[in-house]
N, C-alpha and C positions, 0 to 999 in steps of 0.2 A: 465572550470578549470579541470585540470590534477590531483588531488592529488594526485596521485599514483605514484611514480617516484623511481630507481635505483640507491644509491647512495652507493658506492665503495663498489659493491654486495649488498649491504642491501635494501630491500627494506621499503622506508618511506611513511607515509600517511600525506601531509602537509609538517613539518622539526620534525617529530618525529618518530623516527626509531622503527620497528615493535617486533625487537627480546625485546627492552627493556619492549616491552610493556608487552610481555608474560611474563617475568621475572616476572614484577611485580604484573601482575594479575591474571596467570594463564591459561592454556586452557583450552575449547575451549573459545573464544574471540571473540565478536563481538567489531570491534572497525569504527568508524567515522569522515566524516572531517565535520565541520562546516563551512569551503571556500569554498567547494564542495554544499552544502545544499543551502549556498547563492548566490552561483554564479550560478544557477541555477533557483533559484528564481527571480534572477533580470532578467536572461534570459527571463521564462519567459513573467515577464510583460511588459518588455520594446518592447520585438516583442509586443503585444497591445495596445501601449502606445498612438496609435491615435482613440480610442473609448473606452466608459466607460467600465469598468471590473473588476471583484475580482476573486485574484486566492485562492481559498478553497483548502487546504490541504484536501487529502485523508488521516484522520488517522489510516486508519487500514494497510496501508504502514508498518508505521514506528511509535509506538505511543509512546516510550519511553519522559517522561516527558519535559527532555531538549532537546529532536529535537521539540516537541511542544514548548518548549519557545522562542530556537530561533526563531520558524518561527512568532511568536506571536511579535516578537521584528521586522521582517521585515513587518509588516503589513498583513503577510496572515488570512484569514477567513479559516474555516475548514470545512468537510464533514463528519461528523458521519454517523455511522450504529448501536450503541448500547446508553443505557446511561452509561456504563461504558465510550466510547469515550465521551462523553459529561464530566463527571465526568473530566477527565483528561486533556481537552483542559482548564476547570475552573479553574483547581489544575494550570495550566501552567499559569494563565493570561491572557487564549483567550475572548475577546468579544462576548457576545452572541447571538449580533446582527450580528456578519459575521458567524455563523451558519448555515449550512444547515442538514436537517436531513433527510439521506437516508434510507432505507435499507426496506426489505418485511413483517418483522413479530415487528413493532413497537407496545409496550404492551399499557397497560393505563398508568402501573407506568410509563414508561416513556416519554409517550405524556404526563403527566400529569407534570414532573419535566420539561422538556424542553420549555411547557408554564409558565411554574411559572419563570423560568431564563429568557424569550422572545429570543426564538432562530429565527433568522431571518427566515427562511423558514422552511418546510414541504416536502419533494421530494414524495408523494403519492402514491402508487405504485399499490392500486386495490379499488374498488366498495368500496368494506367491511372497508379498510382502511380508505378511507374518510368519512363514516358515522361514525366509529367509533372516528376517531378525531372531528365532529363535536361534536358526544354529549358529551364528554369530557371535550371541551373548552362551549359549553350550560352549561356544569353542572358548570364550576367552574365563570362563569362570563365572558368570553375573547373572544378575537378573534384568531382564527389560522392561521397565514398566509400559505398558500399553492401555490405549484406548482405537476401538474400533470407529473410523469414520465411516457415517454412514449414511447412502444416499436414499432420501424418502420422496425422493421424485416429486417434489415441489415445484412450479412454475413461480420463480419469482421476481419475474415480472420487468425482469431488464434487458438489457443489450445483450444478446444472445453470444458474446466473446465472454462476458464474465457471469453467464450461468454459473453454477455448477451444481445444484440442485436434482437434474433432471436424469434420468436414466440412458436417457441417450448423451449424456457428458460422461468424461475420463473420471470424474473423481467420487472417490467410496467405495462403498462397500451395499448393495442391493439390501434395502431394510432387510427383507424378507428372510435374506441368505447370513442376516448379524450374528442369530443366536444361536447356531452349530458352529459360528467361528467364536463365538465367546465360551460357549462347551470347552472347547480344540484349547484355546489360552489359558483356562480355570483350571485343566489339569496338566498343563507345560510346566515343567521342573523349570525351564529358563525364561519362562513370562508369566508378568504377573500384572492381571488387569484392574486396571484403576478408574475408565468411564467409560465413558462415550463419548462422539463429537461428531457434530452436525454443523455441515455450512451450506447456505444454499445460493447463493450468488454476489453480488458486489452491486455498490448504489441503489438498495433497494429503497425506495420513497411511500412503501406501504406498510401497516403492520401485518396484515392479513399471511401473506406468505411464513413471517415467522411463528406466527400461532399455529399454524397448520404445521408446521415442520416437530416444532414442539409435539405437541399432540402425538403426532405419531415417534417420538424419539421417547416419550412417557409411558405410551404404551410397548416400548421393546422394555425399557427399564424394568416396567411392572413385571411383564415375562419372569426376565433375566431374575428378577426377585425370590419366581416362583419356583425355581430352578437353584435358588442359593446361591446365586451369584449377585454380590452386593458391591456397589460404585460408590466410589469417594466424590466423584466429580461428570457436572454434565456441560460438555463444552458446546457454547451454541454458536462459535465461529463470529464471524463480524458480519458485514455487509449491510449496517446503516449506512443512507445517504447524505449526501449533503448538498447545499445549493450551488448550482453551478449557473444556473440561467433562472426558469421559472419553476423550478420545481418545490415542491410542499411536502420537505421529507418529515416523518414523525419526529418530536423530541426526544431525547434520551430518559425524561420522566416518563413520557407518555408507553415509552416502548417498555422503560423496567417495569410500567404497571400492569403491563400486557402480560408482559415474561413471568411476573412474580403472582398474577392472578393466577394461573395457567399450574404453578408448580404448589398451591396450597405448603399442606405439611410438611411437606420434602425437603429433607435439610441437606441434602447434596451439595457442593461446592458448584456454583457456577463461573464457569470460562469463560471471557470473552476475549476476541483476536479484532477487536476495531486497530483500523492505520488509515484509510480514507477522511473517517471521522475524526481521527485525534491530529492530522498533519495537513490535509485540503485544505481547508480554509484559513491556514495559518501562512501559506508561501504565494509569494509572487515570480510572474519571472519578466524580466527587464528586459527589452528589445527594442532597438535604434531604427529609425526608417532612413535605408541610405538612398533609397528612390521614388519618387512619386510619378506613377507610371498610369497611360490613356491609351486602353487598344479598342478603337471602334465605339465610344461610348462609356466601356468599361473599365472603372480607376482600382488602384494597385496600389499599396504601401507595398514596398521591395523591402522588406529586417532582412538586419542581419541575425537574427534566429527562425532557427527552422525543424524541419521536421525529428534531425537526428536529436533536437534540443528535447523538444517536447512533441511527443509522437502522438499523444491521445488527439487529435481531433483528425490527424490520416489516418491513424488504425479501426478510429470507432466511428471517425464523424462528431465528435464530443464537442459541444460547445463549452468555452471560455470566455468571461465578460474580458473586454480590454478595454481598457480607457488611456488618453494623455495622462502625464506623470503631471506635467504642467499644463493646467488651464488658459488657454490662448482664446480670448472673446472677437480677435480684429481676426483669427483663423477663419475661412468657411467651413462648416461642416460638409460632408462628404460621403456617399455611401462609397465605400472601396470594398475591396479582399485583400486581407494583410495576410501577406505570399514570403516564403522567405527562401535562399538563394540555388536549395538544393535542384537537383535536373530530376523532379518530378512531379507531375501535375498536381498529386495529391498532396503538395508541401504547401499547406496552408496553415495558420493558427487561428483565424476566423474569416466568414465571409457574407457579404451583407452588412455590413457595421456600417454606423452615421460617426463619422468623427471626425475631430476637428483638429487636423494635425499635417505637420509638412516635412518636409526632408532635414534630417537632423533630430529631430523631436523622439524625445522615449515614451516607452507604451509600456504601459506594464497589465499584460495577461497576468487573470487574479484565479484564484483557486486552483493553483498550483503547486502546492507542496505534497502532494500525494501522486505517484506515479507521473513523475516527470522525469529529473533525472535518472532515476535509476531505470527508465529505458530509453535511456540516451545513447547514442551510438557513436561512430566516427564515420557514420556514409558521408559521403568525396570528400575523406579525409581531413574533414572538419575537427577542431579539438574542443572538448569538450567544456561547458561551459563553468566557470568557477560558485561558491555555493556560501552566504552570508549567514550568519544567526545574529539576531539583533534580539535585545532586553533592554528594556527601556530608551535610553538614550545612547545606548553603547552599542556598537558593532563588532562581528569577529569575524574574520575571514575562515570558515571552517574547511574548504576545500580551494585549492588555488585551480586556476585556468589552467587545461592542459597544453602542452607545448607540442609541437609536431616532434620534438626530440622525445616527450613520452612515447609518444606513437611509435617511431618507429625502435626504440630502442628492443623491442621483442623481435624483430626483422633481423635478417641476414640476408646477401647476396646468395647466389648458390653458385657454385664452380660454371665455367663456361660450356653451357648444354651444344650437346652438337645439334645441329641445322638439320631438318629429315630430307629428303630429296634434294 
């Protein structure tokens, strides 16, 4: 599904036109379609729809309360990395039996609340980590269900910030060294192993790396087989791409035929943790030009969004298409860099762009509902940008603007420090 579409210059996301939406809420603006979010999701599952499978949202995508409910209402399970995710997929309605819980530095507090709620799995990620969940779940009386991530050293083929595939990244568990730690679990009184999982980076645009990952996650399986150790479930992580600029990422048919050739007979449950894929190209975000600025030849849209708004194109470099909200013909076009007001150089949202647009005019950066706000920040004290879901014709404000009385309401003065010399 398209939701993006030009209607007599305006551009609308669903049937609700974009300029209204500033009007009424403000910039900067992140706003979303909900037919976008679902029609994606049933994408996915229905390419797997001839072998068992749960698709787990990845909530550090997109974690805003009502993109978790809707997906909670279409049947997704989720993928944590904090108990703060955990905390919000519960606030949403999610079940805590389609839980998975990833991520490298899992504390006790929250191995400790994720067994009391019984989250479906454990995604493992080192030695240390699984002794430490076992005595955990020893001490409180339970069982921990686990699954060993594990890294097979795959180059997959991206931005070297969102590897994680490769043996010189943080995350897994060394193929090699999986199955004396699957040994170690299969005879633990307080764990109880249920698969495996495998991820090997984020925006991948090929299939080749997932078949290779595969491959060798089938051959520890087989092992682990020979050994009497039998899996309910093989989780193969997310990290489909999507278009951002020119890129020609696989389809989600293309990639289940790759997946499902790959697994023959095998009737294992497969995982998947897509949130780029199920919420990128479903979000926009809205940004005002309050200057139109010439240093030496080179021209500058001055938004008011910036970096702490939407960080991916300082952290990564990442390009985002942006266009006029409204088509303006009598405008000149213009190559600029759309800068926005933060005090550093790299607070850019694009650069090089032809557009046709002047001071006052909205721009709406597109492929943005995946890691945008939720690595938004408050650098120079900027407040954070408010957050729309739209379905059809209808609007909802799901997150309001934050206020500088947010901000500082965590703050305290401290007593009058003495003066040194």
């Amino acid at each position: 599904m398209n939701a993006l579409s030009r209607r007599n210059g305006e551009l609308h996301l669903e049937e609700v036109g974009l300029s209204a939406l500033a009007e009424r809420h403000g910039t900067p603006l992140y706003v979303y379609s909900a037919g976008a979010i679902e029609a994606r999701y049933r994408d996915f599952t229905e390419a797997f729809s001839g072998h068992p499978h749960r698709v787990c949202y990845a909530v550090k995508a997109n974690s805003n309360l009502a993109v978790l409910q809707l997906l909670v209402q279409l049947g997704a399970g989720f993928d944590i990395v904090s108990g703060g995710e955990l905390e919000r997929v519960l606030r949403a309605g999610g079940d805590p039996a389609g839980i998975v819980f990833s991520g490298v530095g899992k504390t006790v507090t929250e191995m400790e609340r994720a067994l009391e709620v019984g989250v479906a799995c454990f995604n493992v990620e080192s030695e240390a980590e699984l002794m430490r969940l076992e005595a955990v779940a020893d001490r409180l009386g339970v069982v921990a269900p686990v699954s060993l991530r594990v890294n097979p050293d795959v180059d997959a083929a991206t931005h070297p910030y969102i590897s994680t595939g490769l043996k010189e990244n943080k995350f897994g568990i060394a193929i090699g060294a999986a199955a004396a730690l699957y040994r170690y679990a299969a005879d633990a009184d307080a764990l109880l192993v249920k698969g495996v999982d495998c991820h090997i980076g984020s925006q991948l645009t090929r299939l080749e790396p997932f078949v290779d990952a595969l491959d060798r996650v089938l051959a520890l399986v087989a092992a682990l087989n020979r050994d009497g150790i039998e899996l309910d479930h093989i989780d193969l992580g997310g990290g489909l791409g999507v278009r951002y600029h020119d890129e020609t990422p696989p389809t989600v048919a293309d990639y289940a035929e790759a997946i499902l050739a790959r697994l023959g007979t095998r009737r294992e449950t497969l995982l998947f943790e897509p949130g780029r894929w199920l919420v990128g190209e479903a979000g926009v975000f809205l940004t005002r030009i309050e200057y139109v600025k010439e240093n030496e030849g080179r021209h500058f849209f001055v938004v008011d969004g910036a970096m702490n708004d939407l960080l991916r194109p300082a952290l990564y470099g990442s390009f985002h298409g942006i266009e006029p909200v409204m088509n303006s013909p009598e405008t000149p076009t213009t190559e600029v860099d759309v800068v926005g007001p933060v005090c550093e150089s790299s607070d850019f949202l694009g650069k090089n762009r032809m557009l046709a647009a002047t001071a006052g005019d909205l721009l709406a950066v597109t492929t943005a509902g995946a890691y945008g706000f939720g690595m938004a920040s408050n650098y120079n004290s900027r407040n954070r940008a408010a957050e729309v879901l739209v379905r059809g014709e209808h609007d909802y404000l799901v997150r309001r603007r934050e206020t500088l009385a947010d901000q500082l309401a965590l703050e305290q003065l401290a007593p009058p420090l003495p003066v040194s010399g």
